[in-house]
C-alpha positions as MATLAB code, in Angstrom:
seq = 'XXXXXXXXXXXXXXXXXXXXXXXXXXXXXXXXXXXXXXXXXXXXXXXXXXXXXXXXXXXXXXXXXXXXXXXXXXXXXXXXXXXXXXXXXXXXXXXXXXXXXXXXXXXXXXXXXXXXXXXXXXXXXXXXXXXXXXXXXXXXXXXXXXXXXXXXXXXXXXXXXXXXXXXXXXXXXXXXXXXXXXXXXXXXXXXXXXXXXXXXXXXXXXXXXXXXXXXXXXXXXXXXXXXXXXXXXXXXXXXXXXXXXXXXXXXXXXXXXXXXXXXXXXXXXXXXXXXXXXXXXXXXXXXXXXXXXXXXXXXXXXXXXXXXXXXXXXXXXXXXXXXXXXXXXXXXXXXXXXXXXXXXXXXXXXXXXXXXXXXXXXXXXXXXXXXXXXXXXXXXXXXXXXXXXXXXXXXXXXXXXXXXXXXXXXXXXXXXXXXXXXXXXXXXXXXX';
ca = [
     -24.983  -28.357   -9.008;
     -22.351  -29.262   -5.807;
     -22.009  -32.728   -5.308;
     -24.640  -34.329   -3.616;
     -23.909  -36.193   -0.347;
     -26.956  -38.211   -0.983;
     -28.020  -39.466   -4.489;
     -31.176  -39.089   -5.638;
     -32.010  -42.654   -5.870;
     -31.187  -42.352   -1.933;
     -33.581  -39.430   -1.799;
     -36.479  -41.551   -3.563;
     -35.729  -44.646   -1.787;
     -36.092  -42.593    2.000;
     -39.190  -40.698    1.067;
     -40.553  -44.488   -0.552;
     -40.115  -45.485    3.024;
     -41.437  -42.446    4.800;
     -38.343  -40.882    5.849;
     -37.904  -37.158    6.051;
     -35.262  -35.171    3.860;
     -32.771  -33.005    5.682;
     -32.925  -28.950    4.344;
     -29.510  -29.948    3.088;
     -30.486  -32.447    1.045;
     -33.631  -30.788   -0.368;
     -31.625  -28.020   -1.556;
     -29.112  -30.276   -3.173;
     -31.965  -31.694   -4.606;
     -33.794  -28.930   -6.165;
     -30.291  -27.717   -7.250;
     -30.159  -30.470   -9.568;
     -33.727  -30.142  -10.811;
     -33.320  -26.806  -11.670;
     -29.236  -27.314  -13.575;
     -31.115  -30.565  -15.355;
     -28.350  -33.021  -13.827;
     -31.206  -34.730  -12.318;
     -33.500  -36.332  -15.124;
     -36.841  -36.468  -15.271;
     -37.660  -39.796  -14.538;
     -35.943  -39.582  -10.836;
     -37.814  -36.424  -10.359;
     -41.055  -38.123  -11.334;
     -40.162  -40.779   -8.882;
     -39.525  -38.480   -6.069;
     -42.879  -36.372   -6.552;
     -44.737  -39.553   -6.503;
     -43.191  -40.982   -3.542;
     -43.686  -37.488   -1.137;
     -47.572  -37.159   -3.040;
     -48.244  -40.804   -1.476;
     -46.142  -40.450    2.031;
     -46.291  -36.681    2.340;
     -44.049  -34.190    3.598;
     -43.456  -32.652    6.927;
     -43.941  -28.931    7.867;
     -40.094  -28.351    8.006;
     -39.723  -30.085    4.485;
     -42.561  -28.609    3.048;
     -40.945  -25.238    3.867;
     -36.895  -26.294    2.862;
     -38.835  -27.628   -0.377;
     -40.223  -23.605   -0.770;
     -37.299  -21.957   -0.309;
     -34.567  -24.376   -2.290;
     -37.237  -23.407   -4.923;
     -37.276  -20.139   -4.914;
     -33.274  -20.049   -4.575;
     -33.231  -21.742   -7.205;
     -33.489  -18.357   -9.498;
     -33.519  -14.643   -9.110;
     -35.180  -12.944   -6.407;
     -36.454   -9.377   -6.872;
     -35.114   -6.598   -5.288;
     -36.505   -3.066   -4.121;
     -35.817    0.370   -3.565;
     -37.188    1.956    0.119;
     -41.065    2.978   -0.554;
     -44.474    1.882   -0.086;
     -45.051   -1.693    1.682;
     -45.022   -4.366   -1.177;
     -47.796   -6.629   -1.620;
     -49.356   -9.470   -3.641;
     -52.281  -11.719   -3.862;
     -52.509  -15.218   -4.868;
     -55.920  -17.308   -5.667;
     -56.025  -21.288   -6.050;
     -58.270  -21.053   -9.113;
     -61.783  -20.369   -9.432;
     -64.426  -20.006  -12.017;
     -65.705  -16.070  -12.672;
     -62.741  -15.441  -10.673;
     -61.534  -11.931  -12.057;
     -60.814  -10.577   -8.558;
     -56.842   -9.833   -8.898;
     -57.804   -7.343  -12.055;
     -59.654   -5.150   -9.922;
     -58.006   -5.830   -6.546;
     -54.193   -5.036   -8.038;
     -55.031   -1.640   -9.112;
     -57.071   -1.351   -6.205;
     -54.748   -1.756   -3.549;
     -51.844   -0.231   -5.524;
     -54.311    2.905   -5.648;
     -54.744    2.661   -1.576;
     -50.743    3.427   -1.424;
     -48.993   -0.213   -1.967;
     -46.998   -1.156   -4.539;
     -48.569   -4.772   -5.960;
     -46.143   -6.768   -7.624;
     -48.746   -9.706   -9.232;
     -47.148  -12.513  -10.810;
     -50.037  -14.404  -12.008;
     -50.981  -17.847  -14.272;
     -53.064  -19.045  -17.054;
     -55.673  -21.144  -16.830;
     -55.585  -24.421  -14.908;
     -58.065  -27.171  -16.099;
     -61.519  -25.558  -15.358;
     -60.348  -22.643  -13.727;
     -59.377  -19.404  -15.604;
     -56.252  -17.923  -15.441;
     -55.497  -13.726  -14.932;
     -53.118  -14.034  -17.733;
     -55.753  -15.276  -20.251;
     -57.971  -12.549  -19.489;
     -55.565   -9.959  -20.037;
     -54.478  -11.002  -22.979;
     -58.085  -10.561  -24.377;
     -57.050   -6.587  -24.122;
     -55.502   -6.158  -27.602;
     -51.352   -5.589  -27.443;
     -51.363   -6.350  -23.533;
     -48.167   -8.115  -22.941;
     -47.507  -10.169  -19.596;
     -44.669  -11.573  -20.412;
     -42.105   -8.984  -19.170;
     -38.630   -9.280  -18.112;
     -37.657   -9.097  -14.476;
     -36.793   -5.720  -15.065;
     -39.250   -4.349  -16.863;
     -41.583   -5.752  -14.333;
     -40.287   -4.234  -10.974;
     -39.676   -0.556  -13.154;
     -43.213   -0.368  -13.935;
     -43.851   -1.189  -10.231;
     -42.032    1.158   -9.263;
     -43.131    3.866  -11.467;
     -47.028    2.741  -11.416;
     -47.417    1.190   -8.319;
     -48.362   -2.004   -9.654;
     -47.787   -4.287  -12.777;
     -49.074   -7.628  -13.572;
     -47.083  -10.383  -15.512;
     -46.617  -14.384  -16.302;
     -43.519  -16.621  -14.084;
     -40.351  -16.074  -16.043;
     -37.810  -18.288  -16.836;
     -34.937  -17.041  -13.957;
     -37.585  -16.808  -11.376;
     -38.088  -20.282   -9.168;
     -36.744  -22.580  -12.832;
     -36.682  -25.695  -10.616;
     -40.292  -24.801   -9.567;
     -41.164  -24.551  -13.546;
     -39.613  -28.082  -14.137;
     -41.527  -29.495  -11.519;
     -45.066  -28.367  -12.099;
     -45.008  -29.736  -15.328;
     -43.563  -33.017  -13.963;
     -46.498  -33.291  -11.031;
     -49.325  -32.458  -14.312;
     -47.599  -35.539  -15.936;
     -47.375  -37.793  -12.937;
     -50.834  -36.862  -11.195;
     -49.314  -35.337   -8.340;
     -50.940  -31.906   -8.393;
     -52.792  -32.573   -5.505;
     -50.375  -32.791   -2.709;
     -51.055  -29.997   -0.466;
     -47.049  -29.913    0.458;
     -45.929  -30.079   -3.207;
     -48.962  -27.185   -3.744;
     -47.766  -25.034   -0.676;
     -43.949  -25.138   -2.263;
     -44.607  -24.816   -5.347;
     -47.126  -21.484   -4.976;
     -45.028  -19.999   -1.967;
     -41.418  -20.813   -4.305;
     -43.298  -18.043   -6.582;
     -44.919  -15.394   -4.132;
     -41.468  -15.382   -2.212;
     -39.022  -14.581   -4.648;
     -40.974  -11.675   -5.473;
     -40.016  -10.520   -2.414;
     -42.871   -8.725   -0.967;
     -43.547   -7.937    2.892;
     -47.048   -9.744    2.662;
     -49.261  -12.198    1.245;
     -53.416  -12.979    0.619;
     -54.450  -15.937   -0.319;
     -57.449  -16.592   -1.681;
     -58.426  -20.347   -0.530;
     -61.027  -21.834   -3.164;
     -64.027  -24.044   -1.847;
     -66.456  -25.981   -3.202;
     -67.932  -27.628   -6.736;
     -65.687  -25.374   -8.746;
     -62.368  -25.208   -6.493;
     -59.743  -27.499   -6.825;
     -60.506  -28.253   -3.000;
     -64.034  -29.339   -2.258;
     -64.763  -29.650    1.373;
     -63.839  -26.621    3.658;
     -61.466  -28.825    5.426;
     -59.245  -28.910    2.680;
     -59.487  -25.750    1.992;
     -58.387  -24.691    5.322;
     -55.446  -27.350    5.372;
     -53.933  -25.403    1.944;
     -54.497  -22.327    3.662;
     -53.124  -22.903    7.084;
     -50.460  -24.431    4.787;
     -49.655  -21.784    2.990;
     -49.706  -18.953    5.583;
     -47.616  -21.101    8.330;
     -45.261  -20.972    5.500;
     -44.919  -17.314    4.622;
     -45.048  -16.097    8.512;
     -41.845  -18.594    8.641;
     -40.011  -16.570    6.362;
     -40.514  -13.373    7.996;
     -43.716  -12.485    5.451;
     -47.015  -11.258    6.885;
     -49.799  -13.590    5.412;
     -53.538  -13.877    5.844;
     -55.644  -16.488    3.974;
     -59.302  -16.203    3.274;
     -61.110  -19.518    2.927;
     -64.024  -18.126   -0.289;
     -66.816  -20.418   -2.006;
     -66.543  -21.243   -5.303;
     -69.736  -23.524   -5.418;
     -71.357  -20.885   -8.680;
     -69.412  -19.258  -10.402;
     -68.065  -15.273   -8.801;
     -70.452  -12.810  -10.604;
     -72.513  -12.954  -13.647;
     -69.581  -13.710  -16.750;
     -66.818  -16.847  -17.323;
     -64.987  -16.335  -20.589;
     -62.076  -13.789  -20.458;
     -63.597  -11.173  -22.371;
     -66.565  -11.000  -20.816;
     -64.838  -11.215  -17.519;
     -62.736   -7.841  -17.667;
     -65.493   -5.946  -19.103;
     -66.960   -6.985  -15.372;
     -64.168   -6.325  -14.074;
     -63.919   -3.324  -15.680;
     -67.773   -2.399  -14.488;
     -66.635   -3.371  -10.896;
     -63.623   -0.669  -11.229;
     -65.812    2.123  -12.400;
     -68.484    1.676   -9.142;
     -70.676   -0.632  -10.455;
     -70.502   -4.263  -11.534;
     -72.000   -7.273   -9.147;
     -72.290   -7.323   -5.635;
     -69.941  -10.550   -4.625;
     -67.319   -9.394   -7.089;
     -67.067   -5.815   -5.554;
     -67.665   -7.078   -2.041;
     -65.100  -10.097   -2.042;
     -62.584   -7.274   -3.277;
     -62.726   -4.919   -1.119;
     -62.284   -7.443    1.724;
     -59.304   -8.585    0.383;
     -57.491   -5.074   -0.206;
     -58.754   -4.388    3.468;
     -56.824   -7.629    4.390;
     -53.691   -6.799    2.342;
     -53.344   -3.526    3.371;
     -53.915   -4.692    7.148;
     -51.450   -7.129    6.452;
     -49.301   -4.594    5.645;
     -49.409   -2.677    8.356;
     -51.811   -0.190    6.971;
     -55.328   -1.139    8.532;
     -57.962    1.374    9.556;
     -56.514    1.181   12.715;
     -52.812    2.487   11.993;
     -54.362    5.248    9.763;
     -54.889    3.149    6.536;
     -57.787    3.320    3.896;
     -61.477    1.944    5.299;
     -63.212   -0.715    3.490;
     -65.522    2.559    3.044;
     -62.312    4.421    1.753;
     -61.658    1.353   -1.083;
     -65.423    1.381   -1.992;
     -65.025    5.217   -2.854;
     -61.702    4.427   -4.701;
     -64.254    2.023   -7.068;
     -66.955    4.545   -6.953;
     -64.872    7.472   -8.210;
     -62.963    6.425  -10.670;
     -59.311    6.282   -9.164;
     -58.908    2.722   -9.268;
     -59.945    2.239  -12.288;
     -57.358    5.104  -13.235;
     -54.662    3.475  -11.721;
     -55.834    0.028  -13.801;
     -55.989    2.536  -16.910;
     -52.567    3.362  -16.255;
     -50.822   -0.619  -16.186;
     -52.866   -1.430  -19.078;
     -51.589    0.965  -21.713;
     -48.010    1.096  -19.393;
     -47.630   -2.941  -20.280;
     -49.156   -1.911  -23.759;
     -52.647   -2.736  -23.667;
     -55.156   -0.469  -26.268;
     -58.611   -0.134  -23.821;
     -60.506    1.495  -26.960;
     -59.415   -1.383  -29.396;
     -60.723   -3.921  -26.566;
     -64.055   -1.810  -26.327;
     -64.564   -2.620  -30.072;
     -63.994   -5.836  -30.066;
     -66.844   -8.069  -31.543;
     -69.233  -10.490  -29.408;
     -68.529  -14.565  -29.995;
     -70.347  -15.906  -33.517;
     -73.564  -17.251  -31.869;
     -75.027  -16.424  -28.693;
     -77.786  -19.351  -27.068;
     -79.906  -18.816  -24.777;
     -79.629  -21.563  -21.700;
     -83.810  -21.758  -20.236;
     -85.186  -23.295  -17.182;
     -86.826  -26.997  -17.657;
     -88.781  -26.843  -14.775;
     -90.493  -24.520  -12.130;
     -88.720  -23.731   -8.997;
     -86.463  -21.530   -7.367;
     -83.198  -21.490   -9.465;
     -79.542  -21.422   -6.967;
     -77.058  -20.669  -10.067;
     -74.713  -22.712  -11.130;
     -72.307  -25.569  -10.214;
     -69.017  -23.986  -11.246;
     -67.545  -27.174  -11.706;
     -69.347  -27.916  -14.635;
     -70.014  -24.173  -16.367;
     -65.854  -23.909  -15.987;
     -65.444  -27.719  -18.064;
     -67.747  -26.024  -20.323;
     -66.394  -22.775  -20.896;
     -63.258  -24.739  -21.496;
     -64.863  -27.241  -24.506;
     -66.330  -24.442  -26.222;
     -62.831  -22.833  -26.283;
     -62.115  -20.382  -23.309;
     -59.938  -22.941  -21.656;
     -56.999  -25.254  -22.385;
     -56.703  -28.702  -23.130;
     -52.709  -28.531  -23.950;
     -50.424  -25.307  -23.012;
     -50.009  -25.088  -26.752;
     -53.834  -24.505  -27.219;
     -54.888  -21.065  -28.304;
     -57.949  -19.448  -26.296;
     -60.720  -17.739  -27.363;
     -61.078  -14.642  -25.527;
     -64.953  -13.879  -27.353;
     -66.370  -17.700  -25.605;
     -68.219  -17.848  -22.228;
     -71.507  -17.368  -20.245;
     -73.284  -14.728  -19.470;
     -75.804  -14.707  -16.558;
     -79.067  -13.212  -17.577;
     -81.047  -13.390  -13.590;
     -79.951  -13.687  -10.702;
     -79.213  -16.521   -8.099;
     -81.945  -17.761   -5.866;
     -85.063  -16.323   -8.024;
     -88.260  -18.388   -8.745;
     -88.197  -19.172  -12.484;
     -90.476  -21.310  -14.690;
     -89.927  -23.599  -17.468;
     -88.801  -21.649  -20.682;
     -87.604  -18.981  -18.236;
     -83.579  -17.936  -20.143;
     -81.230  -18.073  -17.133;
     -78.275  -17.328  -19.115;
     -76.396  -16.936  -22.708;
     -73.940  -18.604  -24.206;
     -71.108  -17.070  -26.241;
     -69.794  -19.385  -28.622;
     -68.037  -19.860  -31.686;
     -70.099  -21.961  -33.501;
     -73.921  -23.417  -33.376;
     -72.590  -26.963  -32.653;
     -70.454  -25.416  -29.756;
     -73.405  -24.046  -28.281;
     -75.794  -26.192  -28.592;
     -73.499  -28.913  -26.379;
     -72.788  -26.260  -24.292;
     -76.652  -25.714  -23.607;
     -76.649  -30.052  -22.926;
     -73.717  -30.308  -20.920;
     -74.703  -27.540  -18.267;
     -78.818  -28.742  -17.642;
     -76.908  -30.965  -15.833;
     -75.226  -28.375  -13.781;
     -78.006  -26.403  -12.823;
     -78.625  -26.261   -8.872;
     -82.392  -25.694   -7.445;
     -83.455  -24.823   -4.324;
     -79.947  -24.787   -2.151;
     -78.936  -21.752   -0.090;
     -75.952  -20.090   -0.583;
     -72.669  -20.361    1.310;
     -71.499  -17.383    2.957;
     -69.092  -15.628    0.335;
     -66.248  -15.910    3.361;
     -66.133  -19.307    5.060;
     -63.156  -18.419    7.368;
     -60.280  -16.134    7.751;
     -56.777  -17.340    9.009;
];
């Protein structure tokens, strides 16, 4: 790390008192996170001191960049526009597996560098790793050859790509400082812009499940996160989604890309296939490849789904990043399976994904610690659809779980979460 014209006791003490950082000293800053010179108790004191007095648009975005400077940044050869996606965390939420080798099939190349699961919310990593021998956790170089060869490959954050970001992720989970919209804006964009694509989607969660609640919040991340992008010369869209039930009729990474799966050979439920092709419409329009300029229709993508190409293409980064499809076909369903039935009449609205996503996560499909292994076979399983008049005794859904006791609190904790007689939000709230 150079020597730093402030110290960062000055740096605390300033953004203690509200003062703004300078892009110089930010990057000094970050330097030192990333080298270790700084420990992590003055780091911990920084993060708290910009979660409770903020940080300004220009800092938010020197925060971003010293961040992703602060390790490699990929590199390209001339071809088809580059492209990624990036979703604040839902429940159900097994969009990117169907939208990466959907949009790489429409002509980009998608290079996805995803996560695991984030306290309720499932993570694309987990759910991959349910495919016997799929491996996500590629080198740099491995990753960008197989997107170059297969138009699109999907893998975990290494440890040369945005390290100071790494070190302070884990700091704001210790220091309950995960909720700063600035610190989330840098820490996501660090990430998407050292992959060094030529646009962005976000996917802006909404509601009981998301990590946002109120659509005002939601649209803060996302105007957040897309001011941020279009500042470094990125084209960016942001999509503010509901994520009040859970996104289609599985949580539990099994179960989820075996509906994903569905979804990529034409079939599969109607909010999963519809929110997708909306956002490989946006991220091919972002990349200058709408209908308009001669690009795929959102008519084109469905027929992509509906013949078999995309699912092809997903086929083909599977078994590239050595993932056996027939060995995940075989594999066997959870120990016990309960049924979850209706205590009362009335017209049944799904459920609050807040609370199926805390339970798919006690039975086993989420973590408690990083260290914590998942089970890929746990989850739910809707059995009828939202918004249909049931009656007590009616089953509204099954759950897959590894043991009777497992199940049977399962069953408890989500009467609680079931939600009568409330329309639905639209799928889309807003588009920025």
């Amino acid at each position: 790390m150079e020597e730093l014209n402030t110290q960062p006791v000055d740096l605390i003490a300033a953004k203690r008192e509200g003062s703004a950082h300078s892009r110089e000293e930010l990057r000094h800053f970050v330097s030192g996170i990333a080298s270790g010179l700084i420990p992590d108790y003055q780091a911990a004191a920084w993060l708290m001191a910009a979660y409770l007095n903020g940080l300004d648009s220009e800092e938010t975005i020197a925060l971003a960049l010293a961040m992703r400077d602060s390790g490699s940044i990929l590199e390209w050869s001339e071809g088809p526009g580059l492209s990624d996606k990036h979703s604040t965390g839902g429940v159900g939420d097994k969009i990117s597996l169907i939208l990466a080798p959907l949009a790489a099939e429409a002509g980009l190349r998608i290079p996805m560098i995803s996560g695991r699961s984030l306290a309720h919310t499932g993570g694309t990593l987990d759910k991959l790793e349910s495919i016997p021998g799929m491996s996500v956790d590629l080198e740099l170089a491995e990753f960008v050859s197989l997107v170059e060869t297969n138009r699109v490959a999907m893998c975990g954050q290494t440890p040369d790509l945005a390290p100071a970001d790494r070190r302070l992720y884990s700091l704001r989970d210790a220091t309950a400082t995960v909720s700063s919209i600035p610190l989330i804006c840098a820490s996501i964009l660090s990430k998407k812009l050292a992959e060094g694509t030529d646009s962005l989607v976000f996917d802006v969660k909404a509601g009981r499940g998301a990590f946002m609640k109120d659509t005002a919040s939601a649209r803060e991340l996302a105007a957040g996160l897309t001011g941020i992008a279009r500042s470094t010369g990125v084209n960016a869209v942001a999509m503010v989604t509901s994520m009040d039930r859970p996104l289609g009729l599985t949580v539990g990474n099994a179960l989820e890309v075996r509906e994903a799966i569905e979804v990529l050979r034409g079939s599969g439920p109607t909010d999963i296939r519809d929110l997708t092709l909306d956002l490989a419409a946006a991220m091919l329009a972002s990349a200058g490849m709408s209908e308009a300029e001669n690009g795929p229709s959102i008519e084109d993508l469905g027929e992509m789904l509906d013949n078999g190409r995309a699912y092809s293409r997903f086929v083909v980064m599977v078994e590239s990043q050595g993932g056996d499809l027939e060995a995940f076909d075989a594999l066997p369903t959870a120990a016990v399976r309960m049924e979850l039935t209706s205590d009362r009449s009335g017209v049944w609205s799904g459920m609050d994904a807040g609370i199926l996503g805390e339970t798919v996560r006690m039975m086993g499909g989420g973590r408690y610690r990083m260290d914590q292994v998942i089970d890929p076979l746990v989850g739910w399983e809707q059995l009828l659809p939202c918004d249909t008049a049931v009656i007590p005794g009616e089953p509204l859904a099954l759950l897959h779980a590894s043991d009777n006791d497992s199940a049977a609190e399962a069953v408890r904790l989500l009467q609680s979460g079931i939600i009568w007689n409330e329309p639905a939000q639209p799928l889309i709230r807003e588009v920025l």
